[in-house]
Rosetta silent file (secondary structure, phi, psi, omega in degrees, C-alpha in Angstrom):
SEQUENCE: XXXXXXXXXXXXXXXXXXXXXXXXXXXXXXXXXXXXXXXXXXXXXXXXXXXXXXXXXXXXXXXXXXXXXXXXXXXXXXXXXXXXXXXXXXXXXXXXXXXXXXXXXXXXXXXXXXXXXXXXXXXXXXXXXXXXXXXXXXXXXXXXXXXXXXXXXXXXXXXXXXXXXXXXXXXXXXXXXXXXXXXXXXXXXXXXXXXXXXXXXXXXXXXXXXXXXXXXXXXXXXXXXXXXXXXXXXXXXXXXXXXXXXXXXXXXXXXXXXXXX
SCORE:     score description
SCORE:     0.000 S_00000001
   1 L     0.000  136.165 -176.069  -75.585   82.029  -43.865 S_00000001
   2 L  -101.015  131.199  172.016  -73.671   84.156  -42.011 S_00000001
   3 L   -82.167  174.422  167.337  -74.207   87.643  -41.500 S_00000001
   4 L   -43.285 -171.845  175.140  -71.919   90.816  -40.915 S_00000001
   5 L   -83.074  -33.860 -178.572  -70.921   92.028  -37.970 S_00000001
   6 L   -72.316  -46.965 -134.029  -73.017   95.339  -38.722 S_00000001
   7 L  -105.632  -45.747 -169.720  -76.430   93.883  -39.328 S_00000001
   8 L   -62.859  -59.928  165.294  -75.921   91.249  -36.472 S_00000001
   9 L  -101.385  102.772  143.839  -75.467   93.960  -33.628 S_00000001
  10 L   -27.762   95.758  178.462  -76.883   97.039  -34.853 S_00000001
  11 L    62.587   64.306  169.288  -74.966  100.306  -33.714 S_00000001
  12 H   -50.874  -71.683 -175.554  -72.772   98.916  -31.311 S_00000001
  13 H   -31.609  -47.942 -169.737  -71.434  102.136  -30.329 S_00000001
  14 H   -36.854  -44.496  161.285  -74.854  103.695  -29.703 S_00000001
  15 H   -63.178  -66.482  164.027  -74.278  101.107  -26.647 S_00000001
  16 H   -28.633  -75.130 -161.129  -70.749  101.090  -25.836 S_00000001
  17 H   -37.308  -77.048  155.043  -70.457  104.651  -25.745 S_00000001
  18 H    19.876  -92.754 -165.324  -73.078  105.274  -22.956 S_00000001
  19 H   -49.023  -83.677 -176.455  -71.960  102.538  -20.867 S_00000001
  20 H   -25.702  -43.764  179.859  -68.364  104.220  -21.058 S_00000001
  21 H   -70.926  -17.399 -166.331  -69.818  108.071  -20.572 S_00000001
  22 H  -101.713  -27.796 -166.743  -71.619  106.910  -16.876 S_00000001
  23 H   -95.091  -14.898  179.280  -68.667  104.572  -16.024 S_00000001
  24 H   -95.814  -25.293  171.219  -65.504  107.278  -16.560 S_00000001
  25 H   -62.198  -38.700 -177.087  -68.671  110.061  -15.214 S_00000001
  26 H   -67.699  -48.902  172.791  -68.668  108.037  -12.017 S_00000001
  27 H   -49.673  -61.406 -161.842  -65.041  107.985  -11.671 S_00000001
  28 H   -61.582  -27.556  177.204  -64.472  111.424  -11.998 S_00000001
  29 H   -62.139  -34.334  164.049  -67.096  112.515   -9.950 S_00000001
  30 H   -54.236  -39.255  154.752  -65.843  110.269   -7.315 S_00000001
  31 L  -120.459   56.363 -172.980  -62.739  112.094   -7.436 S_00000001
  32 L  -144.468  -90.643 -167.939  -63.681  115.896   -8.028 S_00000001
  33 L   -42.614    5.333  155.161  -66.440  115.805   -5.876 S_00000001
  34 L  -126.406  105.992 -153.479  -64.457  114.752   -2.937 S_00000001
  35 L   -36.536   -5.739 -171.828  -62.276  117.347   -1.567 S_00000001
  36 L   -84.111  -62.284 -159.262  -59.411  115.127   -0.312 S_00000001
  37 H   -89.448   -9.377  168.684  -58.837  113.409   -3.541 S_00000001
  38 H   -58.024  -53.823 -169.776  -59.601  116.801   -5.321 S_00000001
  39 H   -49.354  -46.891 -145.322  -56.446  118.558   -3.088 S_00000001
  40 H   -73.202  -56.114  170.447  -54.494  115.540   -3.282 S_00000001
  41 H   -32.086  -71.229 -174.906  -55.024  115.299   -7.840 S_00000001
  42 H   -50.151  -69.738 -160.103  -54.045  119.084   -8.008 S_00000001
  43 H   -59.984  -32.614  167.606  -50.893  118.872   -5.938 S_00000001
  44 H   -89.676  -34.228  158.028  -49.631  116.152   -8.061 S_00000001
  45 H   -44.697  -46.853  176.633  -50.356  117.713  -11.629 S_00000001
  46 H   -52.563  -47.603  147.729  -48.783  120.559   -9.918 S_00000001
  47 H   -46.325  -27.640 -168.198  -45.718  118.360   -9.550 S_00000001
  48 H   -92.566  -40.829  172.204  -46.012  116.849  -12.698 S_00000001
  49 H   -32.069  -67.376 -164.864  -46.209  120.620  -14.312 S_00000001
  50 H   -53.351  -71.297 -175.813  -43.118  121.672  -12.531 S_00000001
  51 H   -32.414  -50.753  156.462  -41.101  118.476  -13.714 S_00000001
  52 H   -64.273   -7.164 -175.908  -41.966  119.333  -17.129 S_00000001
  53 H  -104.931  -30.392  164.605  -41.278  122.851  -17.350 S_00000001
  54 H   -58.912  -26.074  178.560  -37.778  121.901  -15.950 S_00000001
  55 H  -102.066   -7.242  147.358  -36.960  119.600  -18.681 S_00000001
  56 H  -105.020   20.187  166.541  -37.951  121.642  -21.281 S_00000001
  57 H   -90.177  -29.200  164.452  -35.957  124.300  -20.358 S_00000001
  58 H   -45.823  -92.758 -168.940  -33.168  121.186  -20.736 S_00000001
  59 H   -28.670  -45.978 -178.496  -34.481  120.846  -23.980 S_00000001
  60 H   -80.264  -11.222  175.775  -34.224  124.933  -25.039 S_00000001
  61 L   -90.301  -40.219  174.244  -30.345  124.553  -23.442 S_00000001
  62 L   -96.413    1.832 -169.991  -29.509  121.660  -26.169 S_00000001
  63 L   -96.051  111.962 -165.602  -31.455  122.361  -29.352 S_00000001
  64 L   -89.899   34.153  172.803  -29.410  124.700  -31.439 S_00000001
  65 L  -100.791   84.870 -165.439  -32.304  125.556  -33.265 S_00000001
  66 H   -34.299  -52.759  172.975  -33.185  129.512  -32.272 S_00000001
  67 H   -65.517  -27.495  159.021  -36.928  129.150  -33.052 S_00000001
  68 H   -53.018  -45.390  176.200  -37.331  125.826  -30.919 S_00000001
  69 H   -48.692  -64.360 -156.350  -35.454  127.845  -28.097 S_00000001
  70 H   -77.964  -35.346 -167.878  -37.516  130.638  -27.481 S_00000001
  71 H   -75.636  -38.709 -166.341  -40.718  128.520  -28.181 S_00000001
  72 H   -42.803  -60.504  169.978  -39.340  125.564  -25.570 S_00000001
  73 H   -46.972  -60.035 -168.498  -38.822  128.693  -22.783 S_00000001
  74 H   -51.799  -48.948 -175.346  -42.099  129.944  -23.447 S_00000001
  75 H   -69.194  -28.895  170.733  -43.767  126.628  -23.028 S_00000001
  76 H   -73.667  -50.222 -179.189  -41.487  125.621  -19.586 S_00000001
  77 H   -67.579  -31.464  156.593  -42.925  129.034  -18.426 S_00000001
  78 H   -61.786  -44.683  168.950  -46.180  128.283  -18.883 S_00000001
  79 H   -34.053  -77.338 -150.308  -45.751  124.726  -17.348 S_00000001
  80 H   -58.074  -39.776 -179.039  -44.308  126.487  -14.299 S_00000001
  81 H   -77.781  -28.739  159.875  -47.386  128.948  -14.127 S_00000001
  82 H   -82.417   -2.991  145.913  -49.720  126.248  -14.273 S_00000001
  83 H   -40.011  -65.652 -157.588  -47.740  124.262  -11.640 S_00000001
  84 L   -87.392   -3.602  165.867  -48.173  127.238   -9.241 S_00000001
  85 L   -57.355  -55.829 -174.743  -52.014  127.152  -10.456 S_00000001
  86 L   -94.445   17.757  170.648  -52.924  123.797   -9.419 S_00000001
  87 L  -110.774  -25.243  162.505  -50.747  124.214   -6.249 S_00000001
  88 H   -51.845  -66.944  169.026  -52.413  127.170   -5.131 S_00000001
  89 H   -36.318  -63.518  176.944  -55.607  125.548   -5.535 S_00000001
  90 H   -29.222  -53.404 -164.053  -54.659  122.562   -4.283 S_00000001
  91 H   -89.104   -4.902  173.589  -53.576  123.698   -0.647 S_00000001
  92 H   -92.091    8.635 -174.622  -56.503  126.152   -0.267 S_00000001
  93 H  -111.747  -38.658  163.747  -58.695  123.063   -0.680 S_00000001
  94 H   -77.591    0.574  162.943  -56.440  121.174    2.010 S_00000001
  95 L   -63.644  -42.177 -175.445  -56.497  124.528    4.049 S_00000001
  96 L   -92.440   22.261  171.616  -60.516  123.557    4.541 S_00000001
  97 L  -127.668  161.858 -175.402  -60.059  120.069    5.934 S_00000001
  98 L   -66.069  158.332 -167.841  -59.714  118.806    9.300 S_00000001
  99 L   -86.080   -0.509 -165.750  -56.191  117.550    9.774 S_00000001
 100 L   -95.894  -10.911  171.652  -57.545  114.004   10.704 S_00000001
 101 L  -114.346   65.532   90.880  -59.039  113.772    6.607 S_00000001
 102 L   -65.151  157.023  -48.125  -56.147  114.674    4.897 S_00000001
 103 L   -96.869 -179.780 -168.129  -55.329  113.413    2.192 S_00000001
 104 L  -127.822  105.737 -177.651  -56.935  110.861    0.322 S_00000001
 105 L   -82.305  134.904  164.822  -54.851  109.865   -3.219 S_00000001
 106 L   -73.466  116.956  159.521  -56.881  109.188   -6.241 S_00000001
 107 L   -10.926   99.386 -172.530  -54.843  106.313   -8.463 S_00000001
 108 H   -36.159  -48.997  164.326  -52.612  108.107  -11.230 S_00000001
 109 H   -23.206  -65.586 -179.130  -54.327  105.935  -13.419 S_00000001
 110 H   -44.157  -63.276  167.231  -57.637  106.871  -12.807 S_00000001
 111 H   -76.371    1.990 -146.695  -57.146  110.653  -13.295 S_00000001
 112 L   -43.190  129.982 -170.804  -54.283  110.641  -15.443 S_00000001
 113 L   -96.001 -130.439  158.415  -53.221  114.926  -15.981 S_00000001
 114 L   -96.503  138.388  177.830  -50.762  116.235  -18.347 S_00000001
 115 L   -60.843   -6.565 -176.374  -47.925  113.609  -18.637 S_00000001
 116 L    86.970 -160.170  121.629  -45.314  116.138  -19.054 S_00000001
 117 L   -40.021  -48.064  179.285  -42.226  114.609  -20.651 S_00000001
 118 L    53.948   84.409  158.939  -43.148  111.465  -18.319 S_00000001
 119 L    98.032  -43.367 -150.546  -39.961  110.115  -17.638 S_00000001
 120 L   -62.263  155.543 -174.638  -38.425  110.792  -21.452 S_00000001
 121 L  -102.063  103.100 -152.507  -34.970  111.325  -21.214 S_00000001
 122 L   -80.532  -44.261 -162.135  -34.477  114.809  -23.171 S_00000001
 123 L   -61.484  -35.624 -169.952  -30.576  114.410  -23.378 S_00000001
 124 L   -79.430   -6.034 -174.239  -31.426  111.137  -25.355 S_00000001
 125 L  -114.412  165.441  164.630  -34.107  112.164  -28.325 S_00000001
 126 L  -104.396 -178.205 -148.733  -34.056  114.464  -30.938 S_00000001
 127 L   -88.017   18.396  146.960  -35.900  117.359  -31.077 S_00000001
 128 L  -102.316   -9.713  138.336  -38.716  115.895  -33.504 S_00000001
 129 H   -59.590  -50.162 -179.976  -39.010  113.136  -31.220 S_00000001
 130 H   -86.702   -2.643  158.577  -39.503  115.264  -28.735 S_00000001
 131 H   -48.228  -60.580 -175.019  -41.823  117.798  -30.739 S_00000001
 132 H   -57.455  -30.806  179.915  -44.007  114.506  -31.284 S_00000001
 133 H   -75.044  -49.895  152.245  -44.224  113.409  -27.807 S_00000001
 134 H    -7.984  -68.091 -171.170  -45.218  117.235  -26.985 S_00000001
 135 H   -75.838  -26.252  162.697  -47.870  117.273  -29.439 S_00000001
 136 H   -89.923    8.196 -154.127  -49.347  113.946  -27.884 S_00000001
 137 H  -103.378  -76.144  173.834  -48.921  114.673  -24.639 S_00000001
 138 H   -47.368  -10.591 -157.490  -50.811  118.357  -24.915 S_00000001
 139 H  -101.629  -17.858  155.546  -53.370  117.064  -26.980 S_00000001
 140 H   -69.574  -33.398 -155.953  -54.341  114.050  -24.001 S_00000001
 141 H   -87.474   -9.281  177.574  -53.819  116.611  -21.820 S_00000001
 142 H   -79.688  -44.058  175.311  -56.594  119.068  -23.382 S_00000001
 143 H   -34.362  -61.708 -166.624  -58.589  116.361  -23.615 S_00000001
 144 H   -60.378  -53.296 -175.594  -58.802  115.478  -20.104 S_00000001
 145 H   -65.989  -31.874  154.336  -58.934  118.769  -18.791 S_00000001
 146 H   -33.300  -93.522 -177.815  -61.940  119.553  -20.753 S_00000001
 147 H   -38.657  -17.877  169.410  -63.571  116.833  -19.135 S_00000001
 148 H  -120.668   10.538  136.011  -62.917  117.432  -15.745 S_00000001
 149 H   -63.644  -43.705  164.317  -63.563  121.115  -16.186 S_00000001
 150 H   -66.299  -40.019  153.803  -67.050  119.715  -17.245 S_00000001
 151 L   -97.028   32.518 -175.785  -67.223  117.871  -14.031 S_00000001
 152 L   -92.623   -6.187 -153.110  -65.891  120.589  -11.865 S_00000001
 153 L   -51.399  -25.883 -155.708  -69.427  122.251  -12.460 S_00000001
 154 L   -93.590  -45.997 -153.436  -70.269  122.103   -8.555 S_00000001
 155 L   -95.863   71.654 -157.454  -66.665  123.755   -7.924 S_00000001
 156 H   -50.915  -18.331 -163.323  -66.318  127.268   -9.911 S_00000001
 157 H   -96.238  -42.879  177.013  -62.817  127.906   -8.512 S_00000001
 158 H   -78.389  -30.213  149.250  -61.149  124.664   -9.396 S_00000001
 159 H   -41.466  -53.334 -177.155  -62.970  124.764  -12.505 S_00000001
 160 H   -95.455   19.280  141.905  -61.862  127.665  -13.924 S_00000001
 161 H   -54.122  -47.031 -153.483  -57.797  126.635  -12.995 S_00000001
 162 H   -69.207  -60.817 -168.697  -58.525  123.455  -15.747 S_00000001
 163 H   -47.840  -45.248  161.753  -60.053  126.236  -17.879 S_00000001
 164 H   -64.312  -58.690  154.359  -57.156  128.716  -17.606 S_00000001
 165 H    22.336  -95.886  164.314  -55.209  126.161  -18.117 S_00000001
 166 H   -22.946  -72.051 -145.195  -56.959  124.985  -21.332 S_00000001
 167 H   -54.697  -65.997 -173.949  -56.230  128.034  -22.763 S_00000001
 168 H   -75.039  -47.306 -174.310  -52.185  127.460  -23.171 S_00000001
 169 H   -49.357  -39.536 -179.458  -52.738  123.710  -23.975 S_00000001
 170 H   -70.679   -1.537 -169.447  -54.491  124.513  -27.076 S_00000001
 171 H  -123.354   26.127  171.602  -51.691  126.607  -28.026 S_00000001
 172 H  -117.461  -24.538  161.404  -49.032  124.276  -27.138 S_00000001
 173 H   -35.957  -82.944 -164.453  -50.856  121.812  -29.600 S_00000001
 174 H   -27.745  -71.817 -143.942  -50.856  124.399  -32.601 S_00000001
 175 H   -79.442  -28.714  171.359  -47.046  124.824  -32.096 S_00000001
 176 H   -71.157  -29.844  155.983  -45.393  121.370  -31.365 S_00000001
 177 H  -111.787   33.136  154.817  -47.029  120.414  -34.441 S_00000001
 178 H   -68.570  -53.180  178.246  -46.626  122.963  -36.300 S_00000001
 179 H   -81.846  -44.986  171.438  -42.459  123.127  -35.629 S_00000001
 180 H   -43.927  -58.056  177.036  -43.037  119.394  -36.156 S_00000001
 181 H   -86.960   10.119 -164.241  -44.165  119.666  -39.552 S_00000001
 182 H  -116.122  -30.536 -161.584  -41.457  122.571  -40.198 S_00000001
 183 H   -89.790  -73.556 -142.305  -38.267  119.794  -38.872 S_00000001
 184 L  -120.699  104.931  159.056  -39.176  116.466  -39.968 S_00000001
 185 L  -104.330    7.336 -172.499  -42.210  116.841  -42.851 S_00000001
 186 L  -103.775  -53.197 -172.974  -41.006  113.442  -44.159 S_00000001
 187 L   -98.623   18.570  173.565  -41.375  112.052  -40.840 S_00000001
 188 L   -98.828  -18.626  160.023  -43.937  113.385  -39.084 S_00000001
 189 H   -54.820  -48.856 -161.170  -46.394  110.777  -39.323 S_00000001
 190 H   -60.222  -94.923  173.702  -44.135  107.970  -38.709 S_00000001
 191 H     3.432  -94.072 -160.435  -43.247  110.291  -35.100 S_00000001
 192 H   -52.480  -30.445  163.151  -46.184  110.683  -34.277 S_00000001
 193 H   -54.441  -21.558 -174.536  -47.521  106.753  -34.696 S_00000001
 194 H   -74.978  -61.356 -174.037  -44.195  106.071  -32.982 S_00000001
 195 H   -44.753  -79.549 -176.099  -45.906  108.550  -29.969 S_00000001
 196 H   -23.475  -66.584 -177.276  -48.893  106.681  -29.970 S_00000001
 197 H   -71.886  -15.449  166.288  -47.458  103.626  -29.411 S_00000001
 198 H   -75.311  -43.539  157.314  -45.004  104.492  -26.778 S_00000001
 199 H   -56.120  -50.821  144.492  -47.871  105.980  -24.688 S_00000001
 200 H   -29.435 -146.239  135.684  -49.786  103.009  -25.643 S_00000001
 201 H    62.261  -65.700  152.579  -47.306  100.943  -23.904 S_00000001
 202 H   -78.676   -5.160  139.138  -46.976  102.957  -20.673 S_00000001
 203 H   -52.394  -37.537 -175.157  -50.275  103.050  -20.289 S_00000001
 204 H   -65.009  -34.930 -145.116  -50.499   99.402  -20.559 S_00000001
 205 H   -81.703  -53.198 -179.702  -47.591   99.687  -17.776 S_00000001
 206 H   -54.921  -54.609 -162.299  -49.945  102.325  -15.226 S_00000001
 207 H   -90.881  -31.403  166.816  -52.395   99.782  -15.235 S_00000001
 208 H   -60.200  -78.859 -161.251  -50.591   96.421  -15.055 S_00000001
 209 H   -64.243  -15.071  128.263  -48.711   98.000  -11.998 S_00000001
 210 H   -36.501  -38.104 -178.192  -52.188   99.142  -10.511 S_00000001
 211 H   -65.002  -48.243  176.125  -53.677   96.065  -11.350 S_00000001
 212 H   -54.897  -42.321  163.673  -50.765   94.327   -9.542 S_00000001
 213 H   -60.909  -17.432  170.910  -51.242   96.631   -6.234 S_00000001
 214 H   -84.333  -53.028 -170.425  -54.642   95.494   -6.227 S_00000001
 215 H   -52.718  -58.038  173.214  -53.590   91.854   -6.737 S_00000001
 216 H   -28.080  -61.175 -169.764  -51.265   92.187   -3.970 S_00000001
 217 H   -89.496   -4.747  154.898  -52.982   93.454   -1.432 S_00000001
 218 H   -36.790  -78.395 -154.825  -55.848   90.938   -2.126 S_00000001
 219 H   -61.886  -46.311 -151.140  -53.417   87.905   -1.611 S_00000001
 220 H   -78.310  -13.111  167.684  -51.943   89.808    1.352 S_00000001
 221 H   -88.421  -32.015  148.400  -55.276   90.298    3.183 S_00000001
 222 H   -27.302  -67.227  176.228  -56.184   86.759    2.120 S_00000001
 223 H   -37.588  -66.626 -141.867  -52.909   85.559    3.516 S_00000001
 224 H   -94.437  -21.077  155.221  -53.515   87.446    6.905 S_00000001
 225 H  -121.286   13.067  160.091  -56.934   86.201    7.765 S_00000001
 226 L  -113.032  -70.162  162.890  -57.213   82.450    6.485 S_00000001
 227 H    -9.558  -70.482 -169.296  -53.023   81.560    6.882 S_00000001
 228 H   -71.738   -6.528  166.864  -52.561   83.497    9.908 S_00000001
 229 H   -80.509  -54.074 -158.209  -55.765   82.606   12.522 S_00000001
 230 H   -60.972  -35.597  177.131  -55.127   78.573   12.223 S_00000001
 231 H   -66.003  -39.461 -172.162  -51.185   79.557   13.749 S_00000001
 232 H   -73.547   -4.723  177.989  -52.319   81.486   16.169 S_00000001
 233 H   -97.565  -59.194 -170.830  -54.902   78.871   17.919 S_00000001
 234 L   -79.883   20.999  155.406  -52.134   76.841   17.942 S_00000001
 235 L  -106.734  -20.911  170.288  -50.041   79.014   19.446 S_00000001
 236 H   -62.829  -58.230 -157.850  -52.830   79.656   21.807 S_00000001
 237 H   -58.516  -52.355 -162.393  -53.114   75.948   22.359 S_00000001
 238 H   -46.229  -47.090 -155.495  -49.269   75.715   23.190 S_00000001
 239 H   -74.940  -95.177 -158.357  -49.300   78.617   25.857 S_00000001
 240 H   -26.380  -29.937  145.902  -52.260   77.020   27.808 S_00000001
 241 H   -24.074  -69.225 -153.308  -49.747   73.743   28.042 S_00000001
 242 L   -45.285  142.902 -173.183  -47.232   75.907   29.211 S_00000001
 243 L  -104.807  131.563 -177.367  -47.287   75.394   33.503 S_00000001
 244 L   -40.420  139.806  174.174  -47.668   78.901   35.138 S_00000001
 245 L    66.157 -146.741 -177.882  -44.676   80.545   36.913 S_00000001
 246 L   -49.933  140.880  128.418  -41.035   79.684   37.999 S_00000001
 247 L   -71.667  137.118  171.044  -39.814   76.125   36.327 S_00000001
 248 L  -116.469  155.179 -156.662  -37.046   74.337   38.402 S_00000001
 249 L   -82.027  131.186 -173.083  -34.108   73.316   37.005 S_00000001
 250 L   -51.631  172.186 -173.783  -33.093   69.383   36.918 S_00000001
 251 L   -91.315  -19.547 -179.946  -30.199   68.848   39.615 S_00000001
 252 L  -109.628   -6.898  162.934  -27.677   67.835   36.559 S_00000001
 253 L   -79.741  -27.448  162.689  -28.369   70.935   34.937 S_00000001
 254 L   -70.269   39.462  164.403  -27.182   73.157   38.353 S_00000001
 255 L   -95.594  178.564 -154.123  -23.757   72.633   38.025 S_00000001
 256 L   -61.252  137.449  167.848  -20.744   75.033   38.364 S_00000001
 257 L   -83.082   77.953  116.686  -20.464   78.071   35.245 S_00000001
 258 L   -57.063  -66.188 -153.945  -16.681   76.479   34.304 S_00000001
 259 L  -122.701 -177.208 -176.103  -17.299   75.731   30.901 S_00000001
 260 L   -34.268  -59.634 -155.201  -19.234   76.586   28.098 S_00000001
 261 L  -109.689    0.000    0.000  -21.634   73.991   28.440 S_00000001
């Protein structure tokens, strides 16, 4: 007789989880903890910051909706100040390395910040699509930074950037859904499952093109030492053939430069 699933493994999570907290604990520490890929992380969230505070100032230029306006500006200015957070940081942490270990990039994947817009094309959604995408976007993006504010613990000064930080994320939550639920209240679930799965999707996308950069440069190191030795002994072979110095040219082969040939 067969039993559940619960009684057959008892508290899977109780396992899972663990396993998960030491293997995403390694990663981060692996990139917090080394000052290259610390500099290098920061300077692109700072980029990613910027990029987003420009397109939702796009966004407060088409939405003729007054209260959406003012909050959209507010929220591009914060983007912009934490831009100039993590860039500040950033370059005072590449100010303290030798110029021959700069920089070292951690995988976007790996480290993933706030996404920003990522990409979305603001002229093309409306503005509870782009409420929803907001509200999942801040609320990954709190996540995360929590957590690598918890494993900043060796570094007080890049630690408390995530934390100020923090601070405006939770309040960019409250208000994209909030405005969310004030626009569409028929439709805000739908939206937001709609988010989900569109992140869902480019996620799957960050890591199939990581995975694929990995694959690559497998086959291409593969390639380059079993393909590429056996031509070269036989290129090897050829040149020892070859008879040393001047060659002299058959006697029916000297004749006069008339013609072509």
């Amino acid at each position: 007789m067969l039993q559940p699933a619960s009684r057959a493994s008892p508290n899977p999570p109780a396992v899972v989880r663990p396993l998960a907290a030491v293997a995403t604990g390694w990663i981060w520490g692996w990139i917090w903890r080394d000052p290259r890929r610390c500099a290098s992380t920061l300077l692109r969230f700072a980029a990613v910051e910027a990029d987003g505070g420009r397109d939702l100032v796009r966004a407060a230029e088409l939405t003729p909706d007054p209260v959406l306006r003012h909050l959209f500006l507010k929220h591009a200015a914060d983007e912009q100040r934490h831009a100039d957070l993590f860039r500040r940081r950033g370059l005072v942490l590449l100010a303290t390395l030798e110029a021959s270990r700069r920089p070292r990039t951690a995988p976007d994947w790996l480290a993933p910040g706030e996404r920003g817009l990522d990409d979305l094309q603001v002229d093309a959604v409306e503005a509870a699509d782009l409420l929803a995408f907001l509200h999942l976007s801040e609320s990954a993006a709190a996540r995360d930074f929590g957590r690598y504010s918890t494993a900043l613990a060796h570094d007080p000064a890049t630690r408390a950037v995530f934390q100020a930080v923090l601070r405006d994320e939770a309040y960019h939550m409250t208000y994209t859904r909030a405005q969310l639920r004030r626009i569409a209240p028929q439709r805000e679930r739908w939206l937001l499952w709609k988010g989900r799965a569109g992140r869902l999707w480019k996620l799957y996308l960050r890591l199939a093109g990581g995975l694929a950069g990995v694959i690559g440069a497998v086959v291409l190191t593969a390639q380059y030492y079993i393909l590429l030795p056996p031509f070269a002994l036989l290129a090897r072979r050829a040149a020892r053939r070859e008879i040393p110095g001047w060659t002299a040219i058959p006697a029916e082969r000297n004749g006069r430069l008339t013609g072509q040939y």
